[in-house]
Kinemage of the C-alpha trace (Angstrom):
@kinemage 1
@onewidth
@group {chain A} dominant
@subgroup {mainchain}
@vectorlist {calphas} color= white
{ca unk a 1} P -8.314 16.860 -3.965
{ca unk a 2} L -7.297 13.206 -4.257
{ca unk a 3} L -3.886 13.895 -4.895
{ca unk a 4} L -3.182 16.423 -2.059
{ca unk a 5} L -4.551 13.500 -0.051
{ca unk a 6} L -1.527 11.592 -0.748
{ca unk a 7} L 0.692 15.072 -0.441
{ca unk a 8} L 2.118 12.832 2.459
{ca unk a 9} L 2.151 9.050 2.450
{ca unk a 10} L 4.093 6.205 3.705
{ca unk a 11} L 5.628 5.371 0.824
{ca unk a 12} L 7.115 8.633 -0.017
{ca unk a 13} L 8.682 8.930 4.169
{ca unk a 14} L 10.323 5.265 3.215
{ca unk a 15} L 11.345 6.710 -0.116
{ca unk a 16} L 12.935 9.580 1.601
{ca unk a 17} L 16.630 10.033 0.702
{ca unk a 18} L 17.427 11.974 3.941
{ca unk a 19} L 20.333 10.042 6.029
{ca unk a 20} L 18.107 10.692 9.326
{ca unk a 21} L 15.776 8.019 8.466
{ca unk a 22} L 18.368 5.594 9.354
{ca unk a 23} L 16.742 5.722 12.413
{ca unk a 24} L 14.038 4.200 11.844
{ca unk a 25} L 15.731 1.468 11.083
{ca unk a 26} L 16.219 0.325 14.988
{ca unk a 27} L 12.677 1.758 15.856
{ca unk a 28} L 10.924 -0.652 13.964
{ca unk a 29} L 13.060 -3.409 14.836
{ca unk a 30} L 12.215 -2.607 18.243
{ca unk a 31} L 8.681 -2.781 17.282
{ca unk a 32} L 8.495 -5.948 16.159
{ca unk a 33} L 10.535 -7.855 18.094
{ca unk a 34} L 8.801 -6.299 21.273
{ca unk a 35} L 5.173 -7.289 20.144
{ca unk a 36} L 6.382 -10.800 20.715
{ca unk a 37} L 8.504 -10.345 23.413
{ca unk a 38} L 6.659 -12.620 25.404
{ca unk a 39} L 7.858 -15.691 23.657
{ca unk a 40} L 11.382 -14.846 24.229
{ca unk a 41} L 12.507 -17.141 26.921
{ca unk a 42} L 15.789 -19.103 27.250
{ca unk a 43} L 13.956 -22.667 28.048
{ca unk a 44} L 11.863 -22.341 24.681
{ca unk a 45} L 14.829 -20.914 22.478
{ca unk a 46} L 17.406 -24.067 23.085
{ca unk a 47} L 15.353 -26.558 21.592
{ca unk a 48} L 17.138 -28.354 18.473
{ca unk a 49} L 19.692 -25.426 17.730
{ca unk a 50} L 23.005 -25.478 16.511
{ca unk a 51} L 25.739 -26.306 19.475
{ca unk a 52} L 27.630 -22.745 19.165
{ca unk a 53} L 24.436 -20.853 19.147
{ca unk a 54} L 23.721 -22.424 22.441
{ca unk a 55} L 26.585 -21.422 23.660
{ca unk a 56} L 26.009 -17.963 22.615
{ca unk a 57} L 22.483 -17.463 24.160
{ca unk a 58} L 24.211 -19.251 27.301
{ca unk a 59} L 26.390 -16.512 27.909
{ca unk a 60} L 23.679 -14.260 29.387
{ca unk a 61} L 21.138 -16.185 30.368
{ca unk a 62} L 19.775 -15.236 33.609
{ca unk a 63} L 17.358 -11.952 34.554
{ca unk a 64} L 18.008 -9.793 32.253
{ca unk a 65} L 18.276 -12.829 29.162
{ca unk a 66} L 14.846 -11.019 27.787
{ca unk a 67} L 16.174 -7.419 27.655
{ca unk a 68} L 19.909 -8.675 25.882
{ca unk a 69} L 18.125 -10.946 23.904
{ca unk a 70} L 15.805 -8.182 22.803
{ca unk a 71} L 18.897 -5.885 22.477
{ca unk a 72} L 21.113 -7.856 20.750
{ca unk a 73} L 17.910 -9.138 17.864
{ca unk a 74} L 17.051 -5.154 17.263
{ca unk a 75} L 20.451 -4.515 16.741
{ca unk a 76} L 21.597 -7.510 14.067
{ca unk a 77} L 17.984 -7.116 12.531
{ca unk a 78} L 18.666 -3.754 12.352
{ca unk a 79} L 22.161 -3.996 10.649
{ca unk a 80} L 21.181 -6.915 8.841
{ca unk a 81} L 18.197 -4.173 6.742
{ca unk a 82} L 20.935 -1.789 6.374
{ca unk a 83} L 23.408 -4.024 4.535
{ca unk a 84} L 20.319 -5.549 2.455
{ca unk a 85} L 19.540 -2.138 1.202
{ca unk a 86} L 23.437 -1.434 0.721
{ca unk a 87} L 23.632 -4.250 -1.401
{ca unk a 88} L 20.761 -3.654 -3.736
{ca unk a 89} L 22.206 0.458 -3.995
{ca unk a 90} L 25.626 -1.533 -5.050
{ca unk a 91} L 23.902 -3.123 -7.436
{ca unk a 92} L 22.482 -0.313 -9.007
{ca unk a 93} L 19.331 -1.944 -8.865
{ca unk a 94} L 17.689 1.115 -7.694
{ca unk a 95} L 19.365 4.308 -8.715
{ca unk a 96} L 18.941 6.349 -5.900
{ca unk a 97} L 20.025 6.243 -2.056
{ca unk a 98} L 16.956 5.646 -0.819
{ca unk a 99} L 16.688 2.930 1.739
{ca unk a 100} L 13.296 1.785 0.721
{ca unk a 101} L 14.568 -2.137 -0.035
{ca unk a 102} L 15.819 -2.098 3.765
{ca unk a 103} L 12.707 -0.985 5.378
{ca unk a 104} L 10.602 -3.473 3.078
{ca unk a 105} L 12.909 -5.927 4.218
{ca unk a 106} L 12.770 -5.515 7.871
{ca unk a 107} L 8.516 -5.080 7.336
{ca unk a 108} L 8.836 -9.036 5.684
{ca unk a 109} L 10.940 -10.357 8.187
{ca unk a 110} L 8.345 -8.855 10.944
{ca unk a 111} L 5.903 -11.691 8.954
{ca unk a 112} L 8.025 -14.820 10.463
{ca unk a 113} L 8.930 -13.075 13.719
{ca unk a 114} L 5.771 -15.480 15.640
{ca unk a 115} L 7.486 -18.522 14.838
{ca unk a 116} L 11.207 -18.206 14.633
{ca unk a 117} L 14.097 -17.446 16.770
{ca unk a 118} L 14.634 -13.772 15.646
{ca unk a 119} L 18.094 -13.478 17.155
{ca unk a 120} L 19.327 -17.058 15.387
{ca unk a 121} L 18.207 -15.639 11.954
{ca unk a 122} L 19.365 -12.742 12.253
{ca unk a 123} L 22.973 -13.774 13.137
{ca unk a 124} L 22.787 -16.455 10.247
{ca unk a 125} L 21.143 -13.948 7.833
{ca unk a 126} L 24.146 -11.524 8.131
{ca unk a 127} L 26.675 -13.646 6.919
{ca unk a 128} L 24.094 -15.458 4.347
{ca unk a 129} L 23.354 -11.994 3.031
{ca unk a 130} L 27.793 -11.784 2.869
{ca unk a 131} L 28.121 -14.834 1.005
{ca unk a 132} L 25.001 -13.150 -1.713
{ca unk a 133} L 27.510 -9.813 -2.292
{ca unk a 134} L 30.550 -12.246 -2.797
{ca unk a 135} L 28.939 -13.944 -5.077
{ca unk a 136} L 27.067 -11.104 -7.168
{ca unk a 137} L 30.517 -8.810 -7.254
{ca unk a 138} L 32.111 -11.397 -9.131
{ca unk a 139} L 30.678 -10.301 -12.313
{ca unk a 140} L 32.588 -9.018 -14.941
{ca unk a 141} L 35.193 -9.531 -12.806
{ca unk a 142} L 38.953 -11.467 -14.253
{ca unk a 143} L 39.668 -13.861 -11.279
{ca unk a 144} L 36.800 -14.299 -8.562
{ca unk a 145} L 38.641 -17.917 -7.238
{ca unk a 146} L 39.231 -15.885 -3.641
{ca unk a 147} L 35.796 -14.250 -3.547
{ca unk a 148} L 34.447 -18.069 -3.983
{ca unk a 149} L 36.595 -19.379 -1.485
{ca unk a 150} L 35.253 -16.749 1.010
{ca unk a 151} L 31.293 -17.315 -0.227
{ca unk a 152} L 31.677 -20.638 1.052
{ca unk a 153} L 33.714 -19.795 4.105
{ca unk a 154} L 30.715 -16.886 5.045
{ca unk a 155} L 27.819 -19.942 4.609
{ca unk a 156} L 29.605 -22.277 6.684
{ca unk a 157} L 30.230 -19.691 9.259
{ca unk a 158} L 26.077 -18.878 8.659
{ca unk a 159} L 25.544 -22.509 9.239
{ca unk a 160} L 27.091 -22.702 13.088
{ca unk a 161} L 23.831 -20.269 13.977
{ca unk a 162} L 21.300 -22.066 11.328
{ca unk a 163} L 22.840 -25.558 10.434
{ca unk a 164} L 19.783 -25.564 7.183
{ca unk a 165} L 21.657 -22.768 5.542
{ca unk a 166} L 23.666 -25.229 4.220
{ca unk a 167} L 20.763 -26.306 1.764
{ca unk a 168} L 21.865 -22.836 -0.205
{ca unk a 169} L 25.321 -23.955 -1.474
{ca unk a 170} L 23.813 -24.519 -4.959
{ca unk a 171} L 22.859 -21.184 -5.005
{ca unk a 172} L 26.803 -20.331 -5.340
{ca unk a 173} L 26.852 -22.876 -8.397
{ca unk a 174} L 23.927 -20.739 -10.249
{ca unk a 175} L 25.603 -17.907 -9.432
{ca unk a 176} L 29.151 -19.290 -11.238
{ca unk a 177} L 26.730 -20.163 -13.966
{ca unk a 178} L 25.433 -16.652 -14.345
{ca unk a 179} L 27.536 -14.162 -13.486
{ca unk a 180} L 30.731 -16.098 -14.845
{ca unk a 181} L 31.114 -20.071 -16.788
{ca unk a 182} L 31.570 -23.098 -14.945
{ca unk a 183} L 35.553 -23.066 -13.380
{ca unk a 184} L 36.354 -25.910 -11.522
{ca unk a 185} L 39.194 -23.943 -9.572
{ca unk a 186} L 36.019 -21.864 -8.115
{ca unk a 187} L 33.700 -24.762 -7.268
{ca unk a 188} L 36.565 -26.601 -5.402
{ca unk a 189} L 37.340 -23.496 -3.362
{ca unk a 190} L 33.698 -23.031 -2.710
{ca unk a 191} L 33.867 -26.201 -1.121
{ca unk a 192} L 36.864 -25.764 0.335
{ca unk a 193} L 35.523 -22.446 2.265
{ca unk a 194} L 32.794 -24.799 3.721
{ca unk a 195} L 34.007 -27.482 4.676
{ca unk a 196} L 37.436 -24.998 6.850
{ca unk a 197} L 35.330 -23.955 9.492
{ca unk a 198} L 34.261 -27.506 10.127
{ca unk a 199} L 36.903 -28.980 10.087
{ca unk a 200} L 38.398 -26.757 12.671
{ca unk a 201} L 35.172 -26.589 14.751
{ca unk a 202} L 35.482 -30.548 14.830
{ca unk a 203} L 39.134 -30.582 15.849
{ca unk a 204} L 38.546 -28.315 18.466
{ca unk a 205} L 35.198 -29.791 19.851
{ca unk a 206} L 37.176 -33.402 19.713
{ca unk a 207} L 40.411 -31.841 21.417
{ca unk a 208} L 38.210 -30.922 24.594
{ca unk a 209} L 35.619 -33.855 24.631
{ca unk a 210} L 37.168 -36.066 23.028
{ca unk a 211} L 34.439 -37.596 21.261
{ca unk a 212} L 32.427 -36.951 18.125
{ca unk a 213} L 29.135 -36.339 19.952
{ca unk a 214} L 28.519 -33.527 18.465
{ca unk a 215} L 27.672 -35.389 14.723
{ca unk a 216} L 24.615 -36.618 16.547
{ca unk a 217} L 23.253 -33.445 17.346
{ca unk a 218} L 23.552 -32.365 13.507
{ca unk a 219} L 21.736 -35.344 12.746
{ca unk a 220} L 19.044 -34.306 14.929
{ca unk a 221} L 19.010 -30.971 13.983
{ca unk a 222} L 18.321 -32.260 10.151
{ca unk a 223} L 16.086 -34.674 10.440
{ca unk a 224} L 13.861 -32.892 13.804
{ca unk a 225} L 10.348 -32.085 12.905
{ca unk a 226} L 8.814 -28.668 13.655
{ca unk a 227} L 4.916 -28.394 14.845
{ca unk a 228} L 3.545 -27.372 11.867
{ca unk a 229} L 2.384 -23.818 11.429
{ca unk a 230} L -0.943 -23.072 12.938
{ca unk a 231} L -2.778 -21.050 9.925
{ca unk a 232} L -4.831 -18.788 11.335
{ca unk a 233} L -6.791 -16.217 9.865
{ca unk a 234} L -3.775 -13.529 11.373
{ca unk a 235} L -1.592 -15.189 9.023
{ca unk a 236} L -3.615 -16.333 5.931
{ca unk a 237} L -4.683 -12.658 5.467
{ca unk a 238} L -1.339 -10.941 5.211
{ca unk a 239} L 0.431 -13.972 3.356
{ca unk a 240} L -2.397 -13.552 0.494
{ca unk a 241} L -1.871 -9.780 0.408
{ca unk a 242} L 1.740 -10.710 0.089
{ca unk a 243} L 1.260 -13.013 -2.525
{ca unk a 244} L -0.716 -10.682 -4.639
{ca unk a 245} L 1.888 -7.425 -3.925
{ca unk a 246} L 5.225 -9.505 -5.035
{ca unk a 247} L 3.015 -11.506 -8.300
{ca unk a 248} L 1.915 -7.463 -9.007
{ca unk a 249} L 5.758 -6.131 -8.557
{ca unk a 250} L 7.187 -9.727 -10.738
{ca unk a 251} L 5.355 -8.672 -13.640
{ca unk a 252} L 6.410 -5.173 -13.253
{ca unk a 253} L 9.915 -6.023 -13.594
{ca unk a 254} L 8.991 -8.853 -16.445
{ca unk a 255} L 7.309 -5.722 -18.117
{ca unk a 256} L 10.493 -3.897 -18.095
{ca unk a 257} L 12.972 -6.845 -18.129
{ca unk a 258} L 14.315 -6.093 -21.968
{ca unk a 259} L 14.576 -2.309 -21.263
{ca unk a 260} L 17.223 -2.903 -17.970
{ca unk a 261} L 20.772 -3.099 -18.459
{ca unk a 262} L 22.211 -6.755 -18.867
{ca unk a 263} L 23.916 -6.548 -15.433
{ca unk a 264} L 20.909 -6.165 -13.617
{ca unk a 265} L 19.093 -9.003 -15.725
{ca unk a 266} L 21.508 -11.219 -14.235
{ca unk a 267} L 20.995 -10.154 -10.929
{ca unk a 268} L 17.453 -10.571 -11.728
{ca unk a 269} L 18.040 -14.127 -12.989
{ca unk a 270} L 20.147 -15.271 -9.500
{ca unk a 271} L 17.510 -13.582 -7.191
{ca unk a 272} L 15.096 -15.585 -9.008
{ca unk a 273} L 16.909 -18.792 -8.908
{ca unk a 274} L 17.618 -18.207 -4.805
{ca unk a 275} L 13.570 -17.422 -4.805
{ca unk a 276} L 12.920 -20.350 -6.311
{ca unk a 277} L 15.118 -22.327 -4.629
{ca unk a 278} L 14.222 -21.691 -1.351
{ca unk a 279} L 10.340 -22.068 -1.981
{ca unk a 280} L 10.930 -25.969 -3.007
{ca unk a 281} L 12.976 -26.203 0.465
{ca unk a 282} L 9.921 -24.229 1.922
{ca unk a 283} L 7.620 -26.218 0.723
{ca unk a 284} L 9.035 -29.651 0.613
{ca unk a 285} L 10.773 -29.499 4.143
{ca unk a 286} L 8.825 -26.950 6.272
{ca unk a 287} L 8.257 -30.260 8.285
{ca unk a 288} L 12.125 -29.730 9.383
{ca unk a 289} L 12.537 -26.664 9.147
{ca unk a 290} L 10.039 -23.283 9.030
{ca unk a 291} L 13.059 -21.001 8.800
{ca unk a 292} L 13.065 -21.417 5.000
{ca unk a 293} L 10.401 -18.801 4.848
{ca unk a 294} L 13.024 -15.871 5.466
{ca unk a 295} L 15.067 -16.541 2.713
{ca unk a 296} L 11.839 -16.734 0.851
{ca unk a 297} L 10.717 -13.334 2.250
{ca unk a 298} L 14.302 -11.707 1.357
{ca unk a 299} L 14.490 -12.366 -2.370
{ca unk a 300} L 10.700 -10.868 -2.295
{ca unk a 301} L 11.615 -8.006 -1.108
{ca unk a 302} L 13.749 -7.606 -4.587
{ca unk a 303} L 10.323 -7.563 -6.925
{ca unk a 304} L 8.731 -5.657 -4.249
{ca unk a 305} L 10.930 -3.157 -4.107
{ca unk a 306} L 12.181 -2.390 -7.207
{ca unk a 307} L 7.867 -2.032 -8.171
{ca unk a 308} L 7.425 0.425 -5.266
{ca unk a 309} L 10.950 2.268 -6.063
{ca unk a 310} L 9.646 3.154 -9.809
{ca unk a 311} L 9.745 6.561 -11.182
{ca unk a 312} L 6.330 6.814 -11.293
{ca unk a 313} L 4.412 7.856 -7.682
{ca unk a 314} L 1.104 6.484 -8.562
{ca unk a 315} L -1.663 6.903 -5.944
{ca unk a 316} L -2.128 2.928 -6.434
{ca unk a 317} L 1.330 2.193 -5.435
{ca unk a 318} L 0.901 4.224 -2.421
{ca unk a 319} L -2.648 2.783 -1.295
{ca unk a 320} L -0.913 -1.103 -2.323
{ca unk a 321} L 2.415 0.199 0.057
{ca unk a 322} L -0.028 0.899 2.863
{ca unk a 323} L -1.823 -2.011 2.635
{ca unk a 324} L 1.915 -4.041 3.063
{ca unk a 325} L 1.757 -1.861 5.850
{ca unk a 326} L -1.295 -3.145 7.266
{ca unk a 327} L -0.682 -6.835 6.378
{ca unk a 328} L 2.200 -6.883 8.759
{ca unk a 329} L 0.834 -4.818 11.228
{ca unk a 330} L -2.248 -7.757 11.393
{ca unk a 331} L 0.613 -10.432 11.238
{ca unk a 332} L 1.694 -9.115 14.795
{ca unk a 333} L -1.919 -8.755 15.798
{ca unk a 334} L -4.711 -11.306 16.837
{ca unk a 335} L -7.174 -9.165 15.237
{ca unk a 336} L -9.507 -12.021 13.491
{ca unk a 337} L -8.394 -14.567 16.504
């Protein structure tokens, strides 16, 4: 009787290996981002961001700036989930086509929604999330120096939407540590891939001002200090359940750490390092910056994943997936307000 119960759950329609439920993909985006539509206005988004996403956001600004802005957030999010979950399937993480890492994905970055500029991230997460299958296809591989040259070039290019994103360069370091040995060749055209775009952004921006203004603005955009996050009971609740779900799906995957093939340990080992990573920046400079958390929220979704993706269909998996399901949905919410 229990089991027929669960004949039909969420977990198994995310599961699903059907194509069609690639459009779901947008739906939920929608979702989301329309629940807190109403903070979506062009005076509140230009405070302290990066010059060239003003510009962008400038370009329609004006009566309809709500319904592009929503447009144009649903539709990076959107892609953004898809190319997650493409990049764990070419990792072989989870051997299957299921798109269940891209829905979990979009569900976590629903979390941060109330409290960052969706459409900033989402532009900056696309070509952070580049720079993360640059850097993981170099394995095994004879000569990556080009592949580090571009990692750089796609964080820099990250950086002119979300100047913090910058803070991740180490993580291409640990990721010459693990997936090859330290090559100086590769670090120096890391660097050289970040500091490019500058350099041409600063030629440019001096050629038609002529003046280095711009270098202030950075420095305000580092050092500028965010109102810190009101925790209310609509987001203590679902962070907890959170919490509990990804500690639950890291032991799973320390459980059956020896028994995975040593590729996929070392992916393990650099999403763990980027995990960690970002929670000491999360921690230690949410002051500056609360956009840390979506980094944070990403590598979760590995762990999370990869627990909820297992062979076995346990009716506790499904009841813990539909409680994830209900966390977010009370992160949107003002339910215990």
């Amino acid at each position: 009787m229990t089991q027929s119960l669960y004949s039909f759950s969420m977990l198994k329609l995310f599961s699903s290996k059907n194509p069609l439920i690639i459009v779901l993909y947008p739906i939920i985006a929608f979702v989301l981002i329309y629940i807190n539509s109403d903070n979506f206005n062009y005076i509140s988004l230009i405070h302290n961001k990066p010059y060239l996403y003003l510009k962008f956001i400038a370009l329609f600004n004006g009566k309809y700036f709500n319904s592009i802005y929503i447009f144009l957030s649903v539709t990076i999010l959107s892609i953004n989930s898809i190319f997650f979950n493409r990049l764990i399937q070419k990792l072989k993480i989870v051997r299957s086509f299921q798109n269940l890492h891209g829905f979990i994905f979009l569900f976590l970055f629903g979390f941060c929604i109330k409290f960052t500029d969706i459409l900033q991230l989402s532009l900056s997460l696309f070509f952070f999330i580049s720079t993360i299958f640059l850097l993981v296809r170099t394995l095994r591989k004879g000569l990556a120096v080009f592949d580090f040259f571009t990692a750089g070039l796609f964080l820099s290019v990250a950086s002119f939407f979300w100047f913090q994103v910058l803070y991740f360069y180490p993580i291409i370091i640990i990721g010459l540590l693990i997936f090859r040995t330290l090559n100086f060749r590769e670090t120096i055209t890391s660097l050289i891939g970040i500091f490019i775009p500058y350099l041409f952004f600063f030629s440019i921006y001096f050629f038609i001002f002529s003046d280095f203004g711009i270098i202030f603005d950075i420095h305000r955009l580092i050092f500028h200090k965010n109102v810190f996050l009101h925790m209310n009971l609509d987001f203590v609740i679902p962070s907890i359940i959170l919490i509990i779900i990804t500690l639950i799906s890291t032991v799973y995957i320390a459980n059956n750490y020896r028994r995975t093939e040593s590729d996929i340990q070392d992916y393990y080992i650099f999403f763990f390092f980027l995990f960690l990573l970002s929670l000491v920046y999360l921690i230690f400079l949410c002051k500056n910056d609360l956009n840390f958390i979506i980094i944070t929220l990403m590598t979760a979704t590995i762990p999370i994943g990869v627990f909820f993706a297992g062979k076995s269909n346990s009716i506790f998996k499904e009841v813990l997936f539909d409680i994830l399901l209900l966390a977010v949905i009370i992160s949107q919410s003002s339910f215990f307000s």
